[in-house]
Backbone as numpy.savetxt, mean C-alpha at the origin, in Angstrom:
# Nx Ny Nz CAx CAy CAz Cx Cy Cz
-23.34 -20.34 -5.84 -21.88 -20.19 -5.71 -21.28 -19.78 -7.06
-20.25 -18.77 -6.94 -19.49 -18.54 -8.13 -18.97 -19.59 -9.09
-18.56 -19.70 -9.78 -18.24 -21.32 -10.64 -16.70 -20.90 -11.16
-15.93 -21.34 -11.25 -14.38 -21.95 -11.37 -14.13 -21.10 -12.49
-13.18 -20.45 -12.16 -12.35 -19.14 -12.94 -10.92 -19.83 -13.69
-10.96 -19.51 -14.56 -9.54 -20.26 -15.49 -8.21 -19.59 -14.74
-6.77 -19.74 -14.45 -5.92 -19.34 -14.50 -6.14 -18.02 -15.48
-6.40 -17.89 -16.79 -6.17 -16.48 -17.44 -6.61 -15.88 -16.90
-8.29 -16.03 -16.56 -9.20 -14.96 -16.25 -8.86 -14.62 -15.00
-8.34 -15.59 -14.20 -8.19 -14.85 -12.35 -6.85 -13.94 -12.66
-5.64 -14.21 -13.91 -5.03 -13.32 -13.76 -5.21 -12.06 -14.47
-6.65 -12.17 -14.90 -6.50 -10.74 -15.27 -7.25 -10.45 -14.48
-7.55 -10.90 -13.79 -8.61 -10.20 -12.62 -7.65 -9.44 -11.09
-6.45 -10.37 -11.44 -5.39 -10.06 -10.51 -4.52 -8.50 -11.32
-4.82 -8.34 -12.36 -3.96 -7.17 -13.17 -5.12 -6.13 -12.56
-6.39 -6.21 -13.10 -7.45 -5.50 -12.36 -7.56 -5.21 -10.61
-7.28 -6.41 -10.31 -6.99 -5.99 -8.33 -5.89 -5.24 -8.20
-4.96 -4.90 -9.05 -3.71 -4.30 -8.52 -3.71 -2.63 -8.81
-4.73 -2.33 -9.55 -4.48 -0.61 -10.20 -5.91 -0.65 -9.92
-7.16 -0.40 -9.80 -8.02 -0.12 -10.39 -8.52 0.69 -8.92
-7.88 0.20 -8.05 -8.46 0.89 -6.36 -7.74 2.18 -6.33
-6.55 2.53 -7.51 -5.73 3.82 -7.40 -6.10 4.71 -8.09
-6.99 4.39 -9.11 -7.74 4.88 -10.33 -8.43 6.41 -9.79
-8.68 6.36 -9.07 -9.50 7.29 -8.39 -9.04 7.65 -7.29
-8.43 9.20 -7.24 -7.61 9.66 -5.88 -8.48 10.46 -5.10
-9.73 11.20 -5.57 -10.64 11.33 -4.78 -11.44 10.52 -3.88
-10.86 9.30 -4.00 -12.38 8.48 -3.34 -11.12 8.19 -2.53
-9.83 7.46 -3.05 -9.11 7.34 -2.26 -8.92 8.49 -1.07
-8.82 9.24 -1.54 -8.02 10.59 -0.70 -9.46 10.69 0.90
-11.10 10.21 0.17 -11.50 10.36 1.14 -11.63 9.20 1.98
-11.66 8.14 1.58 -11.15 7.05 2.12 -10.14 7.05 3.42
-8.99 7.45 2.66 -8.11 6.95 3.76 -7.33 8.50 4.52
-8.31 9.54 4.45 -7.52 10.90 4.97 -6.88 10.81 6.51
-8.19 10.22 6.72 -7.94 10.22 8.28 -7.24 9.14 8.63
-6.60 8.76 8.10 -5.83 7.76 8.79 -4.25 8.26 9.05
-3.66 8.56 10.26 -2.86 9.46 10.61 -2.03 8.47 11.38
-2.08 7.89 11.94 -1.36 6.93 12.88 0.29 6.86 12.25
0.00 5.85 11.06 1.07 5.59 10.48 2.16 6.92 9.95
1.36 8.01 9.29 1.75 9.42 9.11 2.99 9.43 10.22
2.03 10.23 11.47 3.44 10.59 12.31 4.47 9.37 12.50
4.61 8.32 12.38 5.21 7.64 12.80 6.37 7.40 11.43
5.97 7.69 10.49 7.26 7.65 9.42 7.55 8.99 9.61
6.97 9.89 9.59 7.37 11.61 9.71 8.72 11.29 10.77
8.22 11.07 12.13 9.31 10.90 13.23 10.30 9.72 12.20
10.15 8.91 11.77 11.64 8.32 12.15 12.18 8.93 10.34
11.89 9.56 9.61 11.93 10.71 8.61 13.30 11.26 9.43
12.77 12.18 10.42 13.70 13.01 11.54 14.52 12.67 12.13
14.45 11.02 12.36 15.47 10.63 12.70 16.98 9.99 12.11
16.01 9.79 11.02 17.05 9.27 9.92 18.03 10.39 9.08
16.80 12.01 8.40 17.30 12.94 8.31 17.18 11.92 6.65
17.14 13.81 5.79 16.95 12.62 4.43 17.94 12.37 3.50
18.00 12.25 2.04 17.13 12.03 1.87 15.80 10.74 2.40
14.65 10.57 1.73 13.75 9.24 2.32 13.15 9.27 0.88
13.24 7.30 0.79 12.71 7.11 -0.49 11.35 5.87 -0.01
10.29 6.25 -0.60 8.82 5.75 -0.37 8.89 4.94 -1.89
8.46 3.68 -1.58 7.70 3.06 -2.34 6.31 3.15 -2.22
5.34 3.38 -2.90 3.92 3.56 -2.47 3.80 4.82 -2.51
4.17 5.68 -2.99 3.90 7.30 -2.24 2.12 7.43 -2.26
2.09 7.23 -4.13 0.13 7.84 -3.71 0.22 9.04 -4.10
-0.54 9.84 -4.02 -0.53 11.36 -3.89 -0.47 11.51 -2.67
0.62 11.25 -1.78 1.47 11.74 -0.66 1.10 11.99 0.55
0.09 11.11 0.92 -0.87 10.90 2.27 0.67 11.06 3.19
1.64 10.33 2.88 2.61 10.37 3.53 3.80 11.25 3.34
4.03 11.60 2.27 5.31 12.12 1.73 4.89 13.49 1.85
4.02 13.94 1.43 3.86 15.67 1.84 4.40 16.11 3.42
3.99 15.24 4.35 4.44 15.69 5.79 5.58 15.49 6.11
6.37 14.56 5.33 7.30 14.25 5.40 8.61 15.62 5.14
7.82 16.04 3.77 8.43 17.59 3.23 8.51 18.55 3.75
7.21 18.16 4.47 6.63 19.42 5.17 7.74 19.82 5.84
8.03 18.91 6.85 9.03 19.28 7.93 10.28 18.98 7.62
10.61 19.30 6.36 12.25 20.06 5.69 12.46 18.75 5.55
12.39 17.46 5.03 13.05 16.81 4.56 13.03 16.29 2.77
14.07 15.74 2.07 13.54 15.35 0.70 13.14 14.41 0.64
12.48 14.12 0.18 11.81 12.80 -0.41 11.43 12.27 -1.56
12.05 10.86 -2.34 11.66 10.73 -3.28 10.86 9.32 -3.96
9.37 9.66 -4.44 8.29 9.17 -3.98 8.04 7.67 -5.42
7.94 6.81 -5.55 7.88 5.65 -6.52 6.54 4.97 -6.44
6.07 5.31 -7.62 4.21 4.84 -7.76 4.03 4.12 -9.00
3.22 3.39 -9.24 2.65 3.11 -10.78 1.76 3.50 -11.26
1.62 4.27 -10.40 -0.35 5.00 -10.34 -0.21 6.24 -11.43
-0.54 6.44 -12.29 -0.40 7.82 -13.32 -2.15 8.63 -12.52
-3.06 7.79 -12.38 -3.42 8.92 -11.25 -3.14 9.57 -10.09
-2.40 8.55 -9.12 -2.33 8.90 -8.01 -0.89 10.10 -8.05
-0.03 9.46 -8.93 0.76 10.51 -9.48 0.57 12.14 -9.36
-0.32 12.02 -10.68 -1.07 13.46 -10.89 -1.91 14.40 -10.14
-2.15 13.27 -9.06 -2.81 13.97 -8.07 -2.02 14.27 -7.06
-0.61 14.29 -6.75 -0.04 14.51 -5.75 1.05 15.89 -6.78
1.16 15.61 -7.94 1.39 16.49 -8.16 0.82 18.00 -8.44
-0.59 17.57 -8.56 -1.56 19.06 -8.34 -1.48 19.49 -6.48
-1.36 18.46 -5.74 -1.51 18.96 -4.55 -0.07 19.63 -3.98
0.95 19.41 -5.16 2.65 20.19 -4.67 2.13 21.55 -5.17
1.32 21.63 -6.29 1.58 22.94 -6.90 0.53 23.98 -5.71
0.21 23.42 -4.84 -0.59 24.46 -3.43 0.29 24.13 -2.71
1.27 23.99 -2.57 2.63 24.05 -1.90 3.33 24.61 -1.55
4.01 25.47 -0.76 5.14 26.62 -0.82 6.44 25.55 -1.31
7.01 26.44 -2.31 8.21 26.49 -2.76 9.46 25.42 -2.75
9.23 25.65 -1.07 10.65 24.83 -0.63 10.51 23.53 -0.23
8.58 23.39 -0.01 8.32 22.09 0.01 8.38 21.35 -1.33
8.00 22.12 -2.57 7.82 21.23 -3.91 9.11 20.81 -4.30
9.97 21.70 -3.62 11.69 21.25 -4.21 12.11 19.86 -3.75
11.55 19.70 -2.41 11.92 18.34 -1.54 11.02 17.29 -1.79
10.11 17.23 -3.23 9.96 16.19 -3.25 10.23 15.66 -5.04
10.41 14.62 -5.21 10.49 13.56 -6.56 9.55 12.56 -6.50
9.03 12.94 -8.23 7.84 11.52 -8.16 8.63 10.74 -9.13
8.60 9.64 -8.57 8.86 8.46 -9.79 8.14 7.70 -10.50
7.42 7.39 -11.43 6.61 6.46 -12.10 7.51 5.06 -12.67
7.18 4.15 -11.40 7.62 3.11 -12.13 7.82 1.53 -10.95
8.05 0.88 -11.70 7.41 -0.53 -11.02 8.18 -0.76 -9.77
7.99 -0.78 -8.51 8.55 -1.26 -7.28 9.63 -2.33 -7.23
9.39 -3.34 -8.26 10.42 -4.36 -8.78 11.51 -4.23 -9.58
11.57 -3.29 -10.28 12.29 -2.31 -11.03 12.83 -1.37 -10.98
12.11 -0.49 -10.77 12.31 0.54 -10.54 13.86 1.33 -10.33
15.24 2.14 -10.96 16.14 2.18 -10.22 16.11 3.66 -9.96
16.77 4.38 -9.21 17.39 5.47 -8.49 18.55 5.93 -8.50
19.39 6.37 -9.14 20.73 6.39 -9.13 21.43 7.43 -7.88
21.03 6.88 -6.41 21.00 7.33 -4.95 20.99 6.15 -4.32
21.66 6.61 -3.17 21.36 5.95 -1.92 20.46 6.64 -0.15
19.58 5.80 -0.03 18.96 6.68 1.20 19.21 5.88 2.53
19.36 6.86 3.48 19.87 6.03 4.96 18.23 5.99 5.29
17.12 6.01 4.75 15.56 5.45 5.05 14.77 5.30 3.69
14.38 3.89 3.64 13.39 3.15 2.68 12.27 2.67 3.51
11.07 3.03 2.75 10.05 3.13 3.37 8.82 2.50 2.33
8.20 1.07 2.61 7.11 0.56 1.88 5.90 0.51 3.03
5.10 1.71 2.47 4.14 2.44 2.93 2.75 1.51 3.13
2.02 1.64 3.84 0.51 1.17 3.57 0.04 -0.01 3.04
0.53 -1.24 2.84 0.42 -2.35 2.11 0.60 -1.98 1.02
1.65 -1.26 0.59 2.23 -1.47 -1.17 2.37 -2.94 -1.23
3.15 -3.53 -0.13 4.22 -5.10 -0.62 3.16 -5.97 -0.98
1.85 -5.67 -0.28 0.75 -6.49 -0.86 0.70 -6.56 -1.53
0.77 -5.91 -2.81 0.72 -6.38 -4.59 2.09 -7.19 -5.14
2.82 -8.29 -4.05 4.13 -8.44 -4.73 3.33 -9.89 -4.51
2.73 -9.99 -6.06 2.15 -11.71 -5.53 2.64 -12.70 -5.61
4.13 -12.98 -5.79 4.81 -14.34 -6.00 6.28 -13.92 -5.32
7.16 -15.03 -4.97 8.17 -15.15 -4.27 9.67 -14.30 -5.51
8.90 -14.78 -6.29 10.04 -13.77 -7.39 9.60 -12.81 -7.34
8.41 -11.93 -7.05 8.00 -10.45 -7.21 8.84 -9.72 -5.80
8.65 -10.39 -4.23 9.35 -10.37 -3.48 10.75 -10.03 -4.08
11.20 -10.72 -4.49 12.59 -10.85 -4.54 13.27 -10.03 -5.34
12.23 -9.10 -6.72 13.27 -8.70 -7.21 12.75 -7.50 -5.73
11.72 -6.88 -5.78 11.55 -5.87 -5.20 12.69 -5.99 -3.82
13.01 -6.83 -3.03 13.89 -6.53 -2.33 15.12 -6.35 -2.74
15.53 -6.59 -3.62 17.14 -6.83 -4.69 16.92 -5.09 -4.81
16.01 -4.49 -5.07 15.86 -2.99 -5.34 16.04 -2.18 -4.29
15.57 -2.81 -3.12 15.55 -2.28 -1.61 17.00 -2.18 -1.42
17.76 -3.30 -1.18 18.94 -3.51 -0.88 19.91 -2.19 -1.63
19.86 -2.40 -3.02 20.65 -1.91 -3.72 20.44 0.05 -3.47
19.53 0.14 -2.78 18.97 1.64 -2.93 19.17 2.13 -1.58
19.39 1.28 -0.38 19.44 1.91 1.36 21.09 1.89 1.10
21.33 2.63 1.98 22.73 2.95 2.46 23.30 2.00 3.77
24.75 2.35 3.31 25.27 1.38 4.63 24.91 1.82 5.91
24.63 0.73 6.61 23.40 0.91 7.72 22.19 1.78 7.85
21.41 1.94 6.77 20.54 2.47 6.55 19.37 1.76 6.67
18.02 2.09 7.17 16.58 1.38 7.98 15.66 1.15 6.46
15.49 -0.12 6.74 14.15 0.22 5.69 13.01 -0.68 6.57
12.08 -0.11 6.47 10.79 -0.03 7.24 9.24 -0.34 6.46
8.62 -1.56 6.91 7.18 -1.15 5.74 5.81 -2.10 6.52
4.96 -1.57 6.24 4.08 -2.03 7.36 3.02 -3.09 6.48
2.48 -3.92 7.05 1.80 -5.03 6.66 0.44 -5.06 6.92
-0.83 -4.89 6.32 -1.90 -5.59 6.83 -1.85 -7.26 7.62
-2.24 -7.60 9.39 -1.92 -8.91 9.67 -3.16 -9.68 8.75
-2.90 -10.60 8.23 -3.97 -11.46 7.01 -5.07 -11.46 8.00
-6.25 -11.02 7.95 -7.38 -11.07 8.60 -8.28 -12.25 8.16
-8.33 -12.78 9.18 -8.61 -14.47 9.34 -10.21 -14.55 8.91
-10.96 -13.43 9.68 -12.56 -13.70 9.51 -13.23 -13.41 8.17
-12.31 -12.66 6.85 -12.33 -12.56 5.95 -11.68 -13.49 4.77
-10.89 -14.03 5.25 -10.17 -14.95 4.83 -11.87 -16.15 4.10
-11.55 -16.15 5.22 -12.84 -17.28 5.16 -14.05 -17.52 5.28
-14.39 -15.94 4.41 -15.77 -15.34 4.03 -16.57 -16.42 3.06
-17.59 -16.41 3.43 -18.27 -17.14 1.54 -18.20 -16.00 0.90
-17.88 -16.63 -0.41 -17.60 -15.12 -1.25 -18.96 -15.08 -2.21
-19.44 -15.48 -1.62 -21.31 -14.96 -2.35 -22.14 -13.73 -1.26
-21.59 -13.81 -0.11 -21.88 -13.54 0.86 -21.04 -11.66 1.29
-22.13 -10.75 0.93 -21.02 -9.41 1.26 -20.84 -9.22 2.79
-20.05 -8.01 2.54 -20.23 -6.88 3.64 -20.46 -6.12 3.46
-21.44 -5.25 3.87 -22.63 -4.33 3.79 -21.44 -2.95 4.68
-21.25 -2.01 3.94 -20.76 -0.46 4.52 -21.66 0.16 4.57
-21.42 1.19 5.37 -22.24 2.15 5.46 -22.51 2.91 4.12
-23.63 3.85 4.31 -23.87 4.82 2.81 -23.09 5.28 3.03
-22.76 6.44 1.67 -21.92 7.54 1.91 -21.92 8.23 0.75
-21.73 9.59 0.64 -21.57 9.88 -0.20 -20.19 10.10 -1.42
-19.94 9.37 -2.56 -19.07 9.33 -3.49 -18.70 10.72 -3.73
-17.08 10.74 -3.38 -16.58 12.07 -3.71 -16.60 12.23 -5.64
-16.33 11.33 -5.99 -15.98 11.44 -7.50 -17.70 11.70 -7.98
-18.77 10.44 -7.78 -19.75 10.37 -8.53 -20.93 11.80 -8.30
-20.39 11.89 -6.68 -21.62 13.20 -6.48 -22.71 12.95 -5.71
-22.98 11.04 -5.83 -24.13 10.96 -5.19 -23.89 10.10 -4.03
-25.10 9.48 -3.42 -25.07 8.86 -2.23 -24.97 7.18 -3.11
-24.36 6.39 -2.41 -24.30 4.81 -2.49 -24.62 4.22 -1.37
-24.87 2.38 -1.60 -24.30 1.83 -0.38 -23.60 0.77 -1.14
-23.06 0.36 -0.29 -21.37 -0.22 -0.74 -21.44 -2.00 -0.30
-21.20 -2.81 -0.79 -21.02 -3.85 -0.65 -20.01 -4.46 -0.97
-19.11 -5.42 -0.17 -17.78 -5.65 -0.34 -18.01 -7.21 -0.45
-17.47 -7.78 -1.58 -17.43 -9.47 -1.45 -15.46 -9.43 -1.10
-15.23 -10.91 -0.59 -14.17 -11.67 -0.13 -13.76 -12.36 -0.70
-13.04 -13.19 -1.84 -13.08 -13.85 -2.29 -11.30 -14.45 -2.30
-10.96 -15.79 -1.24 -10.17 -15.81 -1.05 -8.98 -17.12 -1.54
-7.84 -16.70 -2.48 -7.37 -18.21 -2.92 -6.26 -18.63 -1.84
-6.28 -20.07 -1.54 -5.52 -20.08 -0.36 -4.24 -20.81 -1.12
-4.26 -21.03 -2.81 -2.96 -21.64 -2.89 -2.01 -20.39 -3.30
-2.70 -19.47 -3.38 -1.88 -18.09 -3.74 -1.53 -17.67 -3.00
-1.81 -17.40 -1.86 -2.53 -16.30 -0.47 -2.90 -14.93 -1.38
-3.76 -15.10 -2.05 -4.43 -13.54 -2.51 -5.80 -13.51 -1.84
-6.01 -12.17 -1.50 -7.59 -11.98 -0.81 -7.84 -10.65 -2.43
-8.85 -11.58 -2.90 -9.93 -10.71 -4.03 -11.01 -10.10 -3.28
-10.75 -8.84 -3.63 -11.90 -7.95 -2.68 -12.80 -7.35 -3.85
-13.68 -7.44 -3.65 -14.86 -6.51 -5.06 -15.87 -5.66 -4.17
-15.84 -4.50 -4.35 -16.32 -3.61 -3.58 -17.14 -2.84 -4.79
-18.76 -3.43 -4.43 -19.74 -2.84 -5.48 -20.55 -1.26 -4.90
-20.52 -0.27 -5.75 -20.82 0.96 -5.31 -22.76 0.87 -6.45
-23.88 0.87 -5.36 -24.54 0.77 -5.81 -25.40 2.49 -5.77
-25.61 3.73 -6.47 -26.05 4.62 -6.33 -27.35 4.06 -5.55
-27.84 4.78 -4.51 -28.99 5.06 -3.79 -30.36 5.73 -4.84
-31.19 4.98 -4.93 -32.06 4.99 -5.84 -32.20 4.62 -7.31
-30.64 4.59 -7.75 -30.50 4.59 -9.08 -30.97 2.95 -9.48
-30.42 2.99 -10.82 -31.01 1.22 -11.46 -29.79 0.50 -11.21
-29.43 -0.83 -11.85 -28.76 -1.77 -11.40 -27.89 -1.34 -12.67
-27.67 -0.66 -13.85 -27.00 -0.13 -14.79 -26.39 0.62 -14.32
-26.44 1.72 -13.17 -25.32 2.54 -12.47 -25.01 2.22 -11.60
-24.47 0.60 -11.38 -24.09 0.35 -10.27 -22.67 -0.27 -11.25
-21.17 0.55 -10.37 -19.85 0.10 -10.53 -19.60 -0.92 -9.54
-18.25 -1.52 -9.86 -17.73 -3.05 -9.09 -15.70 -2.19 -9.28
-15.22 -2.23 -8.40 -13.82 -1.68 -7.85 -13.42 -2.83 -7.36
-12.48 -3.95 -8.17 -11.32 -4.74 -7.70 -10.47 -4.62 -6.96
-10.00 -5.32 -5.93 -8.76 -5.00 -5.16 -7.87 -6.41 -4.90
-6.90 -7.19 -5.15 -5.82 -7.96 -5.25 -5.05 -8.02 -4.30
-4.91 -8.49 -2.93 -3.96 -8.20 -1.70 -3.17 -9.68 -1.77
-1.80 -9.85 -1.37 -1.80 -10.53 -1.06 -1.58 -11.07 0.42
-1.50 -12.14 0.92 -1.22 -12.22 2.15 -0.40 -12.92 3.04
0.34 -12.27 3.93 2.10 -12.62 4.50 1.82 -12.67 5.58
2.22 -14.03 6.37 1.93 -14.20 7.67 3.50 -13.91 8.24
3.28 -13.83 9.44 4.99 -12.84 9.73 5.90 -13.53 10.29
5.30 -15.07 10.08 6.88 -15.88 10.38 7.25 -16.03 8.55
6.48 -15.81 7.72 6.67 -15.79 6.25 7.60 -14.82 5.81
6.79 -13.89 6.17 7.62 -12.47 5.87 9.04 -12.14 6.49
9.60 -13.10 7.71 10.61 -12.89 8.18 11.65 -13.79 7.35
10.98 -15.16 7.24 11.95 -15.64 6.12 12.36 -15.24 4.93
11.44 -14.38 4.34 11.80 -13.37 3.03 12.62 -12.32 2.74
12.13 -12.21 4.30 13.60 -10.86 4.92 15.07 -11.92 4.78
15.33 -12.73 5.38 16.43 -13.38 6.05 16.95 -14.00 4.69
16.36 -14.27 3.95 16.51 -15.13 2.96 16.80 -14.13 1.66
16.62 -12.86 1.47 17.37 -11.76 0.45 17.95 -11.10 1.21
19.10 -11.56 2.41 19.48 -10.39 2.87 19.58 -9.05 3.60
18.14 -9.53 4.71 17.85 -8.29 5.29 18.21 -9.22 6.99
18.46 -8.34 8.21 18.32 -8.62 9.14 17.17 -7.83 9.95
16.52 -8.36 10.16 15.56 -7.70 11.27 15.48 -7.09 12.55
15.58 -5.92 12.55 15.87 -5.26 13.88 15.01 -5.23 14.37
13.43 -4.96 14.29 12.49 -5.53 14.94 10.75 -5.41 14.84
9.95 -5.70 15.24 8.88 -5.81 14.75 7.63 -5.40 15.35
6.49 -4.30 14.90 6.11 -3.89 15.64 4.70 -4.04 15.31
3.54 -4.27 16.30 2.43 -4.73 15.99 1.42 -3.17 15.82
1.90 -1.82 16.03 1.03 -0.66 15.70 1.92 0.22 15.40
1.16 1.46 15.10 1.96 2.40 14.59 2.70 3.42 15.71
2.65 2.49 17.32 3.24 3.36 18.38 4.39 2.55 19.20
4.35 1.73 18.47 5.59 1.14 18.78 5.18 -0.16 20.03
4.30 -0.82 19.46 3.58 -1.71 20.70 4.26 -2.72 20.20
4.10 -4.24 20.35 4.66 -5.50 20.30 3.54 -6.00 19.49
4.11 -6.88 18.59 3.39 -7.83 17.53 2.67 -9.13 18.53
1.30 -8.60 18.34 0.55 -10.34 18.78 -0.62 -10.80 17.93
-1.06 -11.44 18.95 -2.17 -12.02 18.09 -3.51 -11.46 17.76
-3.40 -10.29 18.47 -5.13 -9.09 18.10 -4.54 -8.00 17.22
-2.93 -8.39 17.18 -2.55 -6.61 15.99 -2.90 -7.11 14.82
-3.44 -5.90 14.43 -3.92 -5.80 13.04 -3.29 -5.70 11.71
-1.79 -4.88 12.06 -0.78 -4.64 11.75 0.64 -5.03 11.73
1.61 -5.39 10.92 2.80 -5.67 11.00 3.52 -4.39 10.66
4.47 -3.92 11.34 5.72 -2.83 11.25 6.81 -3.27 11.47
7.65 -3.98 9.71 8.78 -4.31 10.14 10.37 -3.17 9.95
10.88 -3.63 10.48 12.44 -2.77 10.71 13.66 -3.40 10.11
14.65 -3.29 9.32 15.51 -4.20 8.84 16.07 -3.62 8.11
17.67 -4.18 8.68 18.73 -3.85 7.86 19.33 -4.40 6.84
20.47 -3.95 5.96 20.91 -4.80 4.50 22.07 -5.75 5.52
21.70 -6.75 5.55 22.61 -7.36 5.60 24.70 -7.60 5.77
25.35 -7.05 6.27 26.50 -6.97 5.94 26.79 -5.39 5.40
């Protein structure tokens, strides 16, 4: 068994879970391409809202490019100076009128200001997962508030805390499939440890990329830091800075929140 981590060291291990999975937009980019669900479903309500639309999480723009695509502006807030740069090489293969409609912002979700208002705010993909304390919540919603328009939607979807991981032994991986590393070139197989604190709710994920054949010297370790919001939690967080909840959705098609969704999609307005 692992042996007892100091407060310093788990928080720098928590500074390490929070950037180090963005570090790399190729692996990301092949990672999560195909994942489209969520895509159309901010695209449509994009259209419905009409823009501008401001993304927390942009990324290099898994979301926000389609968003452009189809004539709206968007302006995109990351901490990622890679993921950044990589969405900005992917504007410059862009036509024109799409690169105009979009803004990158570099800068902290909790912070962060805008001197705008948007009738759609949008926290993408488990960004809110990196808000690991009730004050990180809070300023980041104080930012939300201050940035949607009167009666304006802000919308952001949740990983549901996955229970069978939760309460992994964390000596104990999960074995992925091989594959081949877009960045490194070669083939790996991938092993994911769990490692879960329950007075935090953080799930420590370490996802070791071991090259296929190579020695135990070219084998990397990729941190990841989630935290985790159960959704009678997350509603009090809403209710409690000011948001009202219009409503809650367990996929990206508009199904009902239960107990096999995987997903939280909440809806909510500023208050007053």
């Amino acid at each position: 068994m692992r042996g007892p981590r100091t407060r310093g060291a788990r928080d720098r291990e928590l500074e390490a879970g929070s950037r180090a999975h963005y570090e790399d937009a190729a692996y990301y980019t092949a990672t999560y391409g195909q994942r489209i669900a969520d895509v159309a479903m901010y695209v449509s309500l994009a259209e419905r809202f009409g823009g501008p639309v401001l993304e927390y999480g942009v990324g290099n723009g898994r979301i926000a490019l389609p968003i452009a695509r189809h004539g709206l502006e968007i302006v995109g807030v990351d901490l990622s100076r890679a993921m950044l740069a990589d969405l900005r090489a992917r504007l410059r293969a862009e036509p024109v009128d799409v690169r105009r409609r979009v803004k990158c912002v570099r800068g902290d979700m909790r912070r962060a200001r805008i001197a705008r208002r948007f009738p759609l705010v949008l926290c993408t993909f488990n960004t809110a997962l990196h808000l690991y304390s009730r004050t990180d919540v809070e300023s980041f919603l104080a930012r939300v508030r201050a940035h949607l328009k009167p009666r304006g939607l802000f919308v952001l979807d949740l990983s549901m805390p996955p229970v069978e991981e939760l309460g992994r032994d964390p000596d104990d991986p999960f074995h992925a499939p091989r594959f081949r590393h877009p960045t490194a070139g070669v083939v790996v197989s991938n092993r994911e440890y769990f490692d879960y604190d329950p007075v935090r709710q953080i799930l420590f994920v370490s996802m070791e990329f071991i090259p296929v054949g190579g020695g135990p010297d070219q084998t990397w370790v990729t941190p990841l830091a989630h935290r985790q919001f159960f959704p009678q939690e997350w509603a009090a967080l809403l209710h409690y800075n000011g948001f009202d909840v219009v409503e809650v959705q367990g996929d990206f098609h508009g199904g009902p929140l239960t107990k096999d969704s995987e997903v939280m999609v909440w809806h909510a307005r500023r208050r007053g």
